[in-house]
N, C-alpha and C positions, 0 to 999 in steps of 0.2 A: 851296763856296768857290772862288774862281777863284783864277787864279796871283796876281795885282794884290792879291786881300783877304788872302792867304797871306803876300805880302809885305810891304805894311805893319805887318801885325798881330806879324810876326819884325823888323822894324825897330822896332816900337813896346818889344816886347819887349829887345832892347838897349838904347835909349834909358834904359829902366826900372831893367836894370843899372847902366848907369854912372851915372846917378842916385843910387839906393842904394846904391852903393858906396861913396859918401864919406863914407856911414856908419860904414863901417868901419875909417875912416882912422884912429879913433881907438884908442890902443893898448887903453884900457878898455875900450871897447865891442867890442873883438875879442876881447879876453880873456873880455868874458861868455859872449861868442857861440862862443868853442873849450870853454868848461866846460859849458856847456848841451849841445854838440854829443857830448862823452866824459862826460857824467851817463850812469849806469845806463840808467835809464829814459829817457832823453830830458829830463829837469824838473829843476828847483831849484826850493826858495822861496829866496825873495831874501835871507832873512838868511842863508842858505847858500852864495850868489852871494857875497855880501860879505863871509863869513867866509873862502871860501876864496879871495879878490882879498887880502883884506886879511893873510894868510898865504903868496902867493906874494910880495907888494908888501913884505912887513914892514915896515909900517904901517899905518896908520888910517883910513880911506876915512870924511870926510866923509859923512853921511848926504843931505844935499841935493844933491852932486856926485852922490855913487853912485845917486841913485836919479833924477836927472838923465840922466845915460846909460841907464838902462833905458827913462825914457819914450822917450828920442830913437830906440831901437833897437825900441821897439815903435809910433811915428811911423812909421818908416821902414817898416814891412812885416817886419820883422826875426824879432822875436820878438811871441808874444804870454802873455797875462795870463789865468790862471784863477784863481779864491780855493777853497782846502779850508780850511773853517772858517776859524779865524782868519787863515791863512797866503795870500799873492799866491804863485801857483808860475808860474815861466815859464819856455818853450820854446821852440824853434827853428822858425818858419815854414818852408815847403818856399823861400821866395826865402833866409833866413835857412840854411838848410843846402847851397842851392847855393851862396853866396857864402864859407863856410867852407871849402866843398869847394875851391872854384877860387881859395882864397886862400891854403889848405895843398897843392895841387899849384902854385901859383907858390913860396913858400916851398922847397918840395921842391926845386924844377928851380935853383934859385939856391943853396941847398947842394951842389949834386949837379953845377953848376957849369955848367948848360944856359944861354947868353946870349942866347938866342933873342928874348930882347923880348916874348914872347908870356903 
């Protein structure tokens, strides 16, 4: 790989960031994406996603909203979908767990009262 392929290929990859990132603008879809992230195991099935959205929200999470944001968040490269038996269970993608990561160290820094803009 030359410098030139190395560089586009780290440009293409930010691009791709801030792309999916506005994914996550949405407070829903970051809240699935922080409960996926602090699951045990890494997984939820989805009525467990919207059990426990619909427990922090106290209230009722529409079913075609709710499962609205999951596909958009497994669009995005986010999360994806496996079926155990009857049940959809989803997870956190590796861009899906960097984008948590660098969305709870910005959260952090802005409590902690860092103004850095970064």
């Amino acid at each position: 790989m030359t410098a030139a392929t190395g560089t586009v290929t780290l440009e293409r990859s930010r691009s791709q960031d801030r792309d999916m990132s506005k994914w996550l603008r949405s407070g829903r879809r970051r809240d699935i994406c922080f409960l996926l992230a602090g699951s045990e195991d890494g997984e939820l099935r989805s009525q467990q996603l919207k059990s426990r959205l619909e427990s922090h929200y106290d209230e009722h999470l529409e079913p075609k909203s709710f499962y609205g944001s999951l596909s958009a968040l497994e669009d995005a490269g986010f999360v994806e979908k496996h079926t155990e038996g009857l049940y959809d269970v989803y997870a956190l993608t590796e861009a899906g767990e960097r984008r948590v990561r660098d969305h709870y160290e910005w959260v952090r820094d802005c409590l902690e009262g860092d103004d850095s803009g970064e």
